[in-house]
C-alpha positions as CSV (number, residue, x, y, z in Angstrom):
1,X,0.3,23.2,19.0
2,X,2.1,21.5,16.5
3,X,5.0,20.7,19.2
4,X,2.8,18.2,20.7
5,X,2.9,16.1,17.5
6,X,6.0,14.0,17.7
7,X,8.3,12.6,14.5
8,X,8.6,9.2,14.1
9,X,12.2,7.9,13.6
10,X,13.6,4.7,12.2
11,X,13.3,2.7,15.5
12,X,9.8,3.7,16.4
13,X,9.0,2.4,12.9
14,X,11.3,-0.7,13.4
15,X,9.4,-1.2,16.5
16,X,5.5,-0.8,15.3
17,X,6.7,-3.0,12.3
18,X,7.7,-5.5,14.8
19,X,4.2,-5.0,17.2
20,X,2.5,-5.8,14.1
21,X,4.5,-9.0,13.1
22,X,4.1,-10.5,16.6
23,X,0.5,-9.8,16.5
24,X,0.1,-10.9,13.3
25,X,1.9,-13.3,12.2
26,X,4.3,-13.7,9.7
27,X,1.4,-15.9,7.7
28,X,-1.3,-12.7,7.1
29,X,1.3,-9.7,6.6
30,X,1.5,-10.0,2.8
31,X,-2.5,-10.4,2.8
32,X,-2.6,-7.5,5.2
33,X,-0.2,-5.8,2.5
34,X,-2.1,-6.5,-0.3
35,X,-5.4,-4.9,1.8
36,X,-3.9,-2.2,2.0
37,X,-2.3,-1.1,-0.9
38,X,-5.8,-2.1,-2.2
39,X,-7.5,0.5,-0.3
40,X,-5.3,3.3,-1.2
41,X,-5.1,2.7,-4.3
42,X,-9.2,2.9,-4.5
43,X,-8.8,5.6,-2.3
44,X,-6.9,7.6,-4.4
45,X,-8.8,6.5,-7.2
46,X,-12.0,8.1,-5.7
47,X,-10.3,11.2,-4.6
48,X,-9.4,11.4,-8.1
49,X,-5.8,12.6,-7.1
50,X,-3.8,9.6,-9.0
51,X,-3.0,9.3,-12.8
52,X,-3.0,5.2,-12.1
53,X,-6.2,5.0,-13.8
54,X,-5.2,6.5,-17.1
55,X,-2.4,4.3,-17.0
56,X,-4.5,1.3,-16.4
57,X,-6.7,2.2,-19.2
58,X,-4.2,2.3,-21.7
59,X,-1.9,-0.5,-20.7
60,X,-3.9,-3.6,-22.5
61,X,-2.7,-6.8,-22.3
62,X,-1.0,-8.3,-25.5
63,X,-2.8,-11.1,-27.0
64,X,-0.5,-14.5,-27.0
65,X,1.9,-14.6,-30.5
66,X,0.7,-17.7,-32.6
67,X,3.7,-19.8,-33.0
């Protein structure tokens, strides 16, 4: 059953990679990038299977030193 799965080497990914930049566009990959590491990262969030939030929470920002 599980033979009918194939594995997907470097040039299978080199060619999907380069599918998606013709059909794309070089202009919306980092937007489509951004989507996406977006969605997993909510994904995971939701899941509750990622420590991200607990980092988030405790990494504050530092307020501007007064000069």
């Amino acid at each position: 059953m599980f033979g009918l799965i194939p594995q997907f080497g470097p040039w299978e990914l080199i060619l999907v990679l380069v599918i998606v930049l013709v059909i794309f566009g070089p202009g919306k990959l980092p937007g489509i990038g951004k989507a996406i590491g977006s969605s997993l990262k909510e994904f995971k969030k939701a899941t509750g299977g990622s420590d991200t939030e607990e980092k988030d929470q405790k990494e504050e920002p530092k307020p501007p030193k007064a000069e």
